[in-house]
Structure formats: C-alpha cells, structure tokens
N, C-alpha and C positions, 0 to 999 in steps of 0.2 A: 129533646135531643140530648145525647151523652157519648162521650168519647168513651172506647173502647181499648184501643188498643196505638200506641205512640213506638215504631219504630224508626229510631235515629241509626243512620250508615254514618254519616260525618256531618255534624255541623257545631261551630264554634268548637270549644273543649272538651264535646259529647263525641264519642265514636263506638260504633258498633251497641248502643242500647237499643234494649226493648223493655218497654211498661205499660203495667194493663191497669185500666179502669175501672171501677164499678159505679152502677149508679147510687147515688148518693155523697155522703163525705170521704175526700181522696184527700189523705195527709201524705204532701213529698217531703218529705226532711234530711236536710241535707246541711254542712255548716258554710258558712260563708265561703262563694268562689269552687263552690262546688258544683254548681253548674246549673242551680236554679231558674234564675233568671234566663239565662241560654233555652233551657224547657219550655219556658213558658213565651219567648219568642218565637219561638222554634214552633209552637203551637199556632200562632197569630199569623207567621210566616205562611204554616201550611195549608190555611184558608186564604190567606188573602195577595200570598206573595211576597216576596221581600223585596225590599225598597235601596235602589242604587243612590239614592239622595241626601243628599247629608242633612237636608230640612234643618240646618243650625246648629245641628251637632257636630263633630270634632269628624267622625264617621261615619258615612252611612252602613245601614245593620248589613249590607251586603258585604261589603267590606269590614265591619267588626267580626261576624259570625263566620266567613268564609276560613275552614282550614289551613294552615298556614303551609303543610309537610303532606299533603296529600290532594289530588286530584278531584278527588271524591266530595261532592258537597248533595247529599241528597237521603229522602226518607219518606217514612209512610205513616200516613194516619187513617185510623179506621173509626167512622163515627155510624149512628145512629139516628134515623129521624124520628118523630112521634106517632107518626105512623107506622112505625115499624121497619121501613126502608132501610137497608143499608147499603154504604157507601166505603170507597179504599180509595184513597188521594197517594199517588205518589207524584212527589218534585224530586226533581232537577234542579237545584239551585241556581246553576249558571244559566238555568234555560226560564223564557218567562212566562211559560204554559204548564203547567202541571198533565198527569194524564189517571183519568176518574174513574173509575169502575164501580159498576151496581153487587151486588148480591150473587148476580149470577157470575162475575169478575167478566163482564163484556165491558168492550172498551165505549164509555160517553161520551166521550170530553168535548166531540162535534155539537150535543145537545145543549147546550151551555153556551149563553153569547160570551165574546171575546172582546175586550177594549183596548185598542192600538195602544194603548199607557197603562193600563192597569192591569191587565190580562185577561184571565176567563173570570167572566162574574158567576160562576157556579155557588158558590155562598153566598151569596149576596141574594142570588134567585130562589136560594132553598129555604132562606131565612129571611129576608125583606130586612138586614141587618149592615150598614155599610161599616169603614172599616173605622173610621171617626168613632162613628155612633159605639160599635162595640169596646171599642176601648174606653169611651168614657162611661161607661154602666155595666155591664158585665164582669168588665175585668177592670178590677184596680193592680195596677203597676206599684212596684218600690217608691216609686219617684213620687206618688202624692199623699205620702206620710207630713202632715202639717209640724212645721216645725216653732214657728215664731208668731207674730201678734201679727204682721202685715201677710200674713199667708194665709192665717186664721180667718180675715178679712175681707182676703180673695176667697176665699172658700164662700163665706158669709153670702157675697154678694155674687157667685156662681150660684148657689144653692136661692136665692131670692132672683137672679134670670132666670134658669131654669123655672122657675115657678109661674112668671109672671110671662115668657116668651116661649118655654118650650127650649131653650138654648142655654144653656149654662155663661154663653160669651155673650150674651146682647140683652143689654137693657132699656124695658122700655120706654124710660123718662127721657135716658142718653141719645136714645135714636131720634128720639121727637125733637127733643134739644137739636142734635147736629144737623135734622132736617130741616128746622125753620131756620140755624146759623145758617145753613147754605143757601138758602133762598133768600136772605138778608146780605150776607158776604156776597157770594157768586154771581146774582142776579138781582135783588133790588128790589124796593118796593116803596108806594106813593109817600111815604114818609122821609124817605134818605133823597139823598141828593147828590151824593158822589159815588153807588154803585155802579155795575156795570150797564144795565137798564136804560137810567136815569142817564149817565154821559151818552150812552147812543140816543136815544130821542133828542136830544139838545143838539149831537153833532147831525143826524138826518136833517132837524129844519135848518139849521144854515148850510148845509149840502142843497137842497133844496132852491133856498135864496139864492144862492150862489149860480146855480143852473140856468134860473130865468135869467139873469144880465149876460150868458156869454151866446147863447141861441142866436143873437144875429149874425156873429160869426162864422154861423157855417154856410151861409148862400152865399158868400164870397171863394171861400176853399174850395166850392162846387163849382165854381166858375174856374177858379185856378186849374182844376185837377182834368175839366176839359180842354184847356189848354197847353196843357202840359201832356196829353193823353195825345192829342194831334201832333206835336213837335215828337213825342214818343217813337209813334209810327213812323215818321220820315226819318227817324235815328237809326229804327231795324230794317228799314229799305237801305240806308245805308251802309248799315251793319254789314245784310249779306252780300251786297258789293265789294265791302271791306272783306271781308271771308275768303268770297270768290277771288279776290285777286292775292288774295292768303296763299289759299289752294295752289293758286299759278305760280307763286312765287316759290312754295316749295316743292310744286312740280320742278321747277330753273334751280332749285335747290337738290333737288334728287338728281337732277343733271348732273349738277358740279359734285353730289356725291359720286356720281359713278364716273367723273371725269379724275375725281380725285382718287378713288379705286383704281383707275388706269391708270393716274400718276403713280399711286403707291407700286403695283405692277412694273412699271416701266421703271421706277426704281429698282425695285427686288429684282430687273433684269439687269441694271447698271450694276447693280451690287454685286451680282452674277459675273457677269464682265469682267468688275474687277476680280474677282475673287480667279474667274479662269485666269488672268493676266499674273496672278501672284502666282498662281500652281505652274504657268507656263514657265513662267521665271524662274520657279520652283524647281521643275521638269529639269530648266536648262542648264540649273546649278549639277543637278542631280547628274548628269546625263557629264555634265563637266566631271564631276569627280569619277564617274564610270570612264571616262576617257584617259584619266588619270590614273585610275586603278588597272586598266587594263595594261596603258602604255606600264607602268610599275610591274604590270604580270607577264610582258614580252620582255620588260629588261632581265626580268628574274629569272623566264625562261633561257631566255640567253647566255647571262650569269652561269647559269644552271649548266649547261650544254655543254659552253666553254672550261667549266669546270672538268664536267666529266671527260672532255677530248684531252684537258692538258692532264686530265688522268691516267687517261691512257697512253701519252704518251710518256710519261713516267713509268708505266707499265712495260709498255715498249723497251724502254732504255732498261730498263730492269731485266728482260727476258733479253737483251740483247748480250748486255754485261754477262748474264748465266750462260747463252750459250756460245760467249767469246771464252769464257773460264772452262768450259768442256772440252773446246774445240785445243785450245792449248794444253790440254790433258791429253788430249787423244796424239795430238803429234809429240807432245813429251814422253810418253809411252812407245813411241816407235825407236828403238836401238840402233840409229844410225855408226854404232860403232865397229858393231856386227858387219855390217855390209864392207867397210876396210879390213876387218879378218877376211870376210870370204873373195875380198880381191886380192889380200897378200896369199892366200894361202894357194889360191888358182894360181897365181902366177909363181909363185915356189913349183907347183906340180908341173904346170905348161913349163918352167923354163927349164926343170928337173928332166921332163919327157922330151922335150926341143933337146937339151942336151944328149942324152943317151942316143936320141934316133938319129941324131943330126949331125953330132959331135961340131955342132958350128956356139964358140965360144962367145960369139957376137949375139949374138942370141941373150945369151946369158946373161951379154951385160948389158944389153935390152930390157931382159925382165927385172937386173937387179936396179936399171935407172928407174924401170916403172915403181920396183918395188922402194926404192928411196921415194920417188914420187907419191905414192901410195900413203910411204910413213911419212911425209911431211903435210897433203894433204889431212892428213889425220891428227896429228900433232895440230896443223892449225885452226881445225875445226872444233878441235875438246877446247882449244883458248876460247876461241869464238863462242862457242857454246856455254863456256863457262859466265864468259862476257853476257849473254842474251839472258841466261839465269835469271843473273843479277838484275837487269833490265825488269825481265818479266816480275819477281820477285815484287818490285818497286811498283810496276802497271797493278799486278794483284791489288797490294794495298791500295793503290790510288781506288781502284773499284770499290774497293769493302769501303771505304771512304763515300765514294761516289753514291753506293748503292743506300748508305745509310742517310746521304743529305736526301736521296728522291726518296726512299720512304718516310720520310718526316713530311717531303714537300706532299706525298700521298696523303695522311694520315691531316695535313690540315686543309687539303683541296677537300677530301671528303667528310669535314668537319664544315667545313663551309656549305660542301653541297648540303649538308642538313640542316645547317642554320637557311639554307635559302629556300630549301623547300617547304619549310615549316612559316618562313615567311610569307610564301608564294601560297601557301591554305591559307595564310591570314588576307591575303589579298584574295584570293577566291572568295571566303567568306562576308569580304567586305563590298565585294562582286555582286554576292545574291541578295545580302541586304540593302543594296542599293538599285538592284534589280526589283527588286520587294518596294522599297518607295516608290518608283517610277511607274512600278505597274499602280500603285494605290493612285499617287495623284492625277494616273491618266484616267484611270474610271470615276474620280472626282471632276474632271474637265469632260468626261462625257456624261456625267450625271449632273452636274450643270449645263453645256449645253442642251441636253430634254429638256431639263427645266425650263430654259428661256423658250423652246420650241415651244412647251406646255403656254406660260405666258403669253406668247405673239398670238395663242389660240384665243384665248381667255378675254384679252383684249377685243381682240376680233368679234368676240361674241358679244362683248360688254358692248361695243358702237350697236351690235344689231337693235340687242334689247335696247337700249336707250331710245333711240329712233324709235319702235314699234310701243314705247310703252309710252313715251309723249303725245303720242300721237291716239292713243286709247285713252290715255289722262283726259286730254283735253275733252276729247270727246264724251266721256264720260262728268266732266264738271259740266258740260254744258248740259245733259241731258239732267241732270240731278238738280240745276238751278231755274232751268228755263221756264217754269211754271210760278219762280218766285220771283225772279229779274229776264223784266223783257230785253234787255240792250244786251243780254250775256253774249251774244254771237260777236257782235261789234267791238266789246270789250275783251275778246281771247283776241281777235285779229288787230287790234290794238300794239298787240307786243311789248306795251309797255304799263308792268303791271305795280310800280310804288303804290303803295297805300297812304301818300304822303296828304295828297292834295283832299280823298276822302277824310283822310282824320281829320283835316281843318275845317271842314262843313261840317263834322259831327262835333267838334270841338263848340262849333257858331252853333248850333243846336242846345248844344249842352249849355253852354252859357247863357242864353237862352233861359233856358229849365234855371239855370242858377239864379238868374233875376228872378223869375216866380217863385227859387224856391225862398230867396230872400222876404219877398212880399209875404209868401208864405209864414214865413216862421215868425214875421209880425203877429201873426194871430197865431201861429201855432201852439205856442205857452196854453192861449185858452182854448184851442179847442182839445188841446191833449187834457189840461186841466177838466174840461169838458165830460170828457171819455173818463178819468179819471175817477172825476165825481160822480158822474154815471155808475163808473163800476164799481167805487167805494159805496155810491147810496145803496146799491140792492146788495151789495155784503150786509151794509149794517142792518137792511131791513132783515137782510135771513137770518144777522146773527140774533137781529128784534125776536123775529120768529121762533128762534132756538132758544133765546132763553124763557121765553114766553112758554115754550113748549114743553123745557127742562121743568120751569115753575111748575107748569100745569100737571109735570109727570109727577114732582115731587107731592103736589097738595093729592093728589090720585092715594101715591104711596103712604104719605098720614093718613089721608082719611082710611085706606087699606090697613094700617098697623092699630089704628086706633078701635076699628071694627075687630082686627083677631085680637087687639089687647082684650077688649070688653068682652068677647066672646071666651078667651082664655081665662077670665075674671070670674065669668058668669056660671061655664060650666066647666071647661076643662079644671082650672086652678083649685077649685071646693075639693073635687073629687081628689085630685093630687093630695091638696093638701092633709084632705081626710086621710086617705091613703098615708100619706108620710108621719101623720102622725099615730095613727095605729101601728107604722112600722118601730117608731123611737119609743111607744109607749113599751113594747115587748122587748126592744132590745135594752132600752134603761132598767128595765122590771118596775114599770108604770112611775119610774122619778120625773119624768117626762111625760105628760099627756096631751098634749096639744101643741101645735106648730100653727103662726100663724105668718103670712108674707106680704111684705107692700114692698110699694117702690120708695118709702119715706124714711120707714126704719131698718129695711132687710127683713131678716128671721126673726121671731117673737117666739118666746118659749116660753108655756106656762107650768111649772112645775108643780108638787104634791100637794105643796100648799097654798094655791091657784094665782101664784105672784108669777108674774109676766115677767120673761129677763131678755134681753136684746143677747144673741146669738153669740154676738162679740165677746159679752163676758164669762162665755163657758171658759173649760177648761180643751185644752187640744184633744185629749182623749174624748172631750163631749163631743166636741165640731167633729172629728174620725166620724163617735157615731153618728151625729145626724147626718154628716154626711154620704156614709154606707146605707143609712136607711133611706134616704133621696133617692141612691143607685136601687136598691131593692125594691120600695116604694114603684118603681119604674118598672121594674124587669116583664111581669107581666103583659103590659099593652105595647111592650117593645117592639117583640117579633110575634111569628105566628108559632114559634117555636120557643119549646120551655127550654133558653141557653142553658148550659151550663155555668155558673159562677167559678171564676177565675181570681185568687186572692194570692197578693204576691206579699207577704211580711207588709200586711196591713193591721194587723195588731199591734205594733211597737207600743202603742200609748195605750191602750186597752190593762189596766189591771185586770186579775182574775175573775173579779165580780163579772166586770165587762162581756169578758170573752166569754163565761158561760151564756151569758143570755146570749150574746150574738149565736154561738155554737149551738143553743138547742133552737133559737129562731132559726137556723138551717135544716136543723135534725126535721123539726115540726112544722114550722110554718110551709119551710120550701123543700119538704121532703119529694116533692116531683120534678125538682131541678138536680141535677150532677154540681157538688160542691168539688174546688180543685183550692186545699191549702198550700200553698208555699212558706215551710215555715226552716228556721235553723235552734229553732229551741224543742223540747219535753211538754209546754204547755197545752194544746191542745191536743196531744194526745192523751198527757195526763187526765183533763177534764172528761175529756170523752168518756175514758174508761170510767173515769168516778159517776161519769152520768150514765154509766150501761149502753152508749150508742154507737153503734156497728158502726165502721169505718175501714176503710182501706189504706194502708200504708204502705209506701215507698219510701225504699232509702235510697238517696244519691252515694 
C-alpha cells in the first residue's frame, strides 16, 4: 500500500495544501511548528478518524486540530492498495463518516461496516490493521524518542512483552503473578484462613446450625396466621358495612351540600335584597335631590319671568316718559297767541264794520270791552304760561332723572336675568345627571330583581335534583353491595347510618389480631431470623458458587496464558526473535547480531565480540534502534498490506553512522514498503544523496 496524494482544505495550521507521494522514501522537511506533526495526524485522522476525547490529554486532537478563524475543517487522501486498487477518502471533520470512493470515483462508503463509536471501519477492513496496533509499529510519533534510564527501561521491558506476549503492555510472569494474587486475595484457597472462601464456608455451617433450633417455630405461626386469617374475614364483612354506611353518609352529606348550595343561593338573594334596599334608598335620595333641583328650576324660572315682566315694566315707563316728552312738544308747538291776535283783530274789523254800518257807538264799546277782555285774557295767559314753563322745565329734568334710575334698574334686572339663567342650565344639567343615576340604579334594581327570580329557579330545581338523586343513590348502593352484604336492604331503611358502633366491633377484632400479633412476635425474631438465614445461606452458597466459578475461570485463564505463553516460546518468539535480530544486525552494521528475551532478564544483546550485554546498558540511541527494529522486525506479518512506514523526528539520538544504516535498511531491505520521514534537519537528505538513493522531497 502507498499514499499518493494528501490534500488538506483546513485542518490545524495547514490550510489549502496539497502533497504528492512516491513510493519509496518521502523526506517532509519542515523546521519546528511548521506543521509536521499536524501532517502526520492529519494522515492517522484520515484513516481512522479523529478523536473528541481527551484520553489524558490537555485536548482532545478534535479540538487541538480543529481551525480556529474558519469553518472549514476537512480533506482528502488518495492511497493505493497492493493490488492495484485505488481509493479517494474525503472527511469532514466535524462529521464522523468520511465518504470513499473507488478508482472509478463511485461513491462506497455503504460497503464498509460502520461502528456507533468509532465510525466506518473501511481501513481497518482493507488492512486487518486496528488503530492501537498502527501506531504502535508503523508509525513512530515525536513523543517515543527515549530520553532517560527509566524510559529506557520501559522500553526494555515493552520490547521483552512484546516478545514474550505478543503485546508490548503485558507481561507474562506479571499476569500469572496477578492471577494467582487474585485467587489467593479475592477468593482463597485450603491454605489461608481469613479469605473470602474460607469466612463463607465457616459462616454457611453455622447458618446451617442455626436453621435446625428455630424450625419448630413455624407450626405455631401456621396456626396463628389461620387465625388471624378468620378474624380477617369478619374485619372485611365489616369493613363493607362500614363503606356502605360510608356511602350513606355522604349520600346525607351531598344533601347538606346542596342544602348548603341553597343556603349560599338564599343568601346571594339576601344579599340581593339588600343591595336592592340600598339602590331603593339610593333611588329615593336621588329622586329627593331631583325634587330639589327641579323645585330650584321653578323658583328660577319664576325669578326668571318676574325679572323679565318688571322689565318690562321699566320698559313701559320708559316709553311712557318718551311719549309724555312728545306729547308736550306737540302742544308746545301749537301758538296759542296767534289765536288772541286773530280775535283782536276780528273784533277791531267786526266793531270797525258794526260802526260804519250801524253808527251804533255801543257797539264799539262792546268790541272794545271784548277787546280789553281779549288783552287781559292774553296778558294772563303768557304769565301762566310762562308759570307752566318753568313747571314743565322742572318735570323734564325730574324724567332725564327718572329715565336714568329705570335704565340702570334695566341694565341690572337683565344682568340678573343672565346670571339666572346661566344658573337655571346649571340646574338642568344637574337635572340630567341625576336623571342619568336614577335611570342606572333602576336597571341595577331590575337586574337584581332577575336575578333573584333566576335564584328562586335554581333553588327550585336544586329540591328536585336532591330528591330524585337520593333516591337513585340509595338504590344504586344497594344494588352495587347486595351480592357482598345480605342485611343491605334493612340497613338503608335503618336511617341511621353512624359508623360508630361498626368501628367498635372492628376495633374488638382488631385487638384481637393484636393479642396474636403479640403471641406472634414472640417467635417472630426467629422466624424472620429464620427467613433471614434462609436467604443469607443461598446468598452465601451462590456467592460459594461465584467464587468457586471466578477461581475455576481464573485457573482456565492460566492454564490458557500458560498454553499461548509456551506456544509464543516455542514458535512464535524464535522466529520474532530471529527476525529482530537480523533486523538490529543490518541496522547496527552487524555491531549487534543477536537478540535474545526472557521474562528474567529482558533483552540480551550479543555484540561483535560474542559478549551478552542486558538491553538496559545500551546507550538511548541503541535502545531507538532496537527498538525501530522490533517495529520493523513486525511490519511484515502485521497486515495483509505492505504499510507504509511513518517516521516522526525518530532519529534525534541516531548519529550519522546510525541513520545510514537505518536509511539504506529502508532503501533495501523494505524497498516494497512507502517510507514517510518527518524531519526539521539536512541529515537525511544529505545521506541519501551521498548514498545515490532516490527519494521524494517536501518542503513544509
């Protein structure tokens, strides 16, 4: 198998790369934090998924790797199988299905089983290669550069499991060890005396012993519990007596509820009542002050009236005054003086023509007595007239006088008339609004009377119902009991239904029961104790069983470890061995030719000059190699696929001597596998070149 082709859209610090593979040796070189490590996640990722777990880390890789400033978390890998097959994996990071494509770019992803936790095992299927397993042999990570004596150690004795199990973590002396501690600890065996075993077989036989002395006990309680079983039954014949007159009682209770429902009613019409008696009261206040306002709006009109008549008659006397001042114009204008010339002057001419026709002298002095008569009436008429003048003169003023006090008394009669009729809308006003209450609280005294009409119905109907449902009550308890109590007919027509005198018999019952249970509880201690030990002995026997069954699983499980140890000994371990030492012989350059493993010393190393040295006293760069050659040693019987080898800055401790032999054991030995270096130095690519061998380079 070999990867081809790595495009990253976004994940960790990588964004928008692509990088192509060849097979063989792939040098990435890149200097620290430049995104190495991200690559080669990023690769591990895209087989197997990425992990929301933090598994003891600070972060899990979903959350370390995940883009910080973009949405985007996803890519594509294109690999190769040995057969020729090829395959396009794009993820979705956020999502936990990847989606697969063949050669043809049809979509697989269906053909591949799915696991609720882990996801699609499509690598896993195409490789027989789980995600454990790959990363401990294929790919070495940054993180297992040996740095100190007690890592060296761990190393040591990974590299001596792995040999001896098959597992890098489990050793076979340890397991045997912790096996027989747990069946010595947990469970027990004929030698000890205070395991878990040993205290239940001791505590069964005195559970046991215990059991025979309380057995007579129990044909007494059998005796008790039939009699207590009879006084039972005559408790629940009394019981539903007790029920039934239950029932009757809150039938006479549902009574007095609807009796007290008519009370509440008969209330809420009392309440009614009064409330009409306050509105009536209300009404007659109201109806008082409309009596009030009105009498106020006939004095006002009256007021009013009187006003305007004594206005008029100020009116009157005003137009009387005007045409007494006309009328004395009019006769002042007539020349009453005139009329004494035109009689002196007639009687000058009558007594002038009397004389001449008549020559009667007497005549003449007729006309001239008329005519002194004439000038003295005249004479005393200008005095008198002069007299009346004055008079009228005086009347004139008294009027301009007069006329001036009635138009004042006008001017504040019709000042008045405006203050009263301005009053008289205040009183209308106060008319309608009080018109306006009377009419509201009479439709409040006829919207409580309905109401109480409503009420007197409501009542009326509440007697019906009560009557017709008593009377189906009763008949209905009787039919619901009469199969359980024969006297039920006798006891409705009863009528008197206390429960008082039933509870004292069931009381005399009960106490009763309470003597037995007294008796009872004499022996009760042991027969509970009884029960007890009964149920504690077939616990202990099953826990007997259980660990009996634990032991027998565990001695199964030795004799099982013991059979793959010796078979792991016999054939697997040789061939390993063989294998790992051929691998350390090439990548030393034969300073190392032999590796040998127990479970007593670890790793045995025989070097050039055929001295044995224990594992421990290499140097870290030695342990590195042996332990890359462990991993490679492996790689073939791993999968059914030739991996690709995965190297993250696993040289740190390698001098140059080192590295070349490791780099041309890649070039030669495992030129059928895809090498992937992760490095931030010159050095193997220097090598390479110095060694002639073709290689692929990436720069980060």
């Amino acid at each position: 198998m070999k990867i081809n082709n790595v495009k990253i859209n976004a994940y960790g610090n990588i964004n928008n790369k692509e990088i192509k593979l060849e097979h063989g040796i792939n040098i990435i070189q890149g200097k620290n934090e430049s995104g190495k490590s991200t690559l080669l996640n990023y690769i591990i990722s895209s087989f197997y998924g990425i992990s929301k777990n933090k598994d003891g880390k600070e972060l899990s890789d979903y959350d370390k790797y995940k883009p910080w400033y973009s949405s985007e978390f996803s890519g594509r890998i294109e690999y190769e199988l040995d057969n020729g097959s090829k395959f396009e994996v794009f993820r979705d990071f956020n999502k936990k299905n990847p989606k697969i494509y063949n050669d043809r770019l049809e979509d697989i992803t269906d053909k591949f089983d799915i696991d609720k936790k882990e996801g699609s095992k499509f690598f896993y299927e195409q490789t027989g290669v789980d995600k454990h397993t790959y990363l401990s042999t294929v790919v070495s990570v940054q993180e297992e550069v040996r740095l100190n004596d007690k890592d060296q150690s761990i190393l040591i004795q990974k590299i001596a499991n792995l040999a001896g199990t098959g597992e890098d973590n489990v050793s076979y002396k340890k397991a045997m060890g912790k096996l027989q501690d747990k069946i010595r600890d947990e469970i027990g065996t004929s030698k000890t005396s205070q395991k878990p075993i040993n205290i239940l077989e001791k505590e069964i036989k005195g559970i046991e012993d215990k059991i025979k002395s309380i057995i007579p006990y129990r044909n007494r309680k059998y005796e008790i519990d039939n009699e207590k079983e009879k006084i039972e039954e005559k408790i629940k014949e009394l019981e539903i007596k007790k029920k039934i007159l239950t029932e009757l009682q809150d039938l006479v209770k549902s009574n007095d509820i609807h009796n007290k429902e008519i009370e509440i009613k008969e209330k809420n019409k009392n309440e009614n009542l009064s409330k009409i008696e306050e509105l009536e009261s209300k009404e007659s206040e109201i109806n008082k002050n409309r009596e009030k306002i009105e009498k106020n709006i006939k004095i006002t009109k009256e007021e009013i009236e009187k006003n305007k008549n004594e206005k008029e008659d100020i009116e009157f006397q005003l137009l009387n005054i005007s045409n007494q001042q006309v009328n004395e114009n009019i006769h002042k204008s007539k020349n009453r003086s005139g009329i004494y010339l035109t009689i002196f002057i007639f009687l000058i001419i009558a007594g002038t023509i009397l004389t001449v026709m008549t020559k009667n002298y007497k005549i003449i002095g007729i006309i001239g007595a008329l005519l002194l008569i004439n000038a003295c009436v005249y004479v005393n008429n200008t005095k008198r007239k002069s007299r009346h003048k004055i008079q009228k003169d005086k009347e004139i003023e008294k009027n301009k006088i007069r006329i001036n006090e009635l138009s004042d008394d006008k001017d504040k009669i019709v000042a008045a008339i405006r203050e009263k009729e301005e009053l008289l809308r205040e009183y209308e006003e106060k008319e309608k609004e009080i018109n306006d209450q009377a009419s509201m609280v009479k439709g409040q005294i006829i919207l409580l009377d309905r109401n109480n009409e409503q009420i007197d119905k409501d009542i009326n109907d509440i007697y019906a119902r009560t009557k017709d449902k008593y009377c189906n009550k009763t008949e209905e308890i009787m039919n619901k009991y009469k199969d359980q109590f024969s006297g039920i007919k006798e006891l409705i027509n009863e009528r008197d239904y206390r429960t008082d005198k039933v509870e004292e018999e069931i009381n005399t019952y009960r106490i009763k029961i309470k003597g037995l249970d007294i008796e009872y509880d004499t022996i009760l201690h042991q027969l509970d104790e009884l029960v007890t030990l009964e149920e504690k002995l077939e616990a202990n026997n099953e826990k007997l069983c259980e660990l009996k069954r634990q032991e027998e699983i565990i001695n199964i499980a030795m004799d099982t470890l013991t059979e793959a140890y010796e078979e792991m000994k016999n054939t697997i371990t040789p061939k390993f061995t063989q294998s790992l030492s051929s691998s350390i012989k090439k990548i030393s350059d034969s300073k190392y030719e032999k590796v040998t493993i127990n479970d007593d010393n670890g790793m045995i190393i025989e070097n050039n000059r055929g001295e044995y040295i224990e594992a421990s006293q290499l140097s870290t760069g030695t342990i590195d190699q042996l332990y890359l050659a462990l991993r490679l040693s492996m790689i073939e019987d791993l999968s059914k696929e030739k991996l690709p080898i995965i190297l993250d800055e696993s040289f740190a401790y390698f001098d140059n001597n080192r590295l070349e032999n490791i780099l041309r054991y890649f070039s030669e030995e495992l030129e059928n596998h895809q090498t992937i270096i992760f490095t931030c130095t010159n050095r193997e690519k220097e090598l390479l070149d110095d060694m002639k061998v073709k290689y692929n380079l990436v720069e980060l």
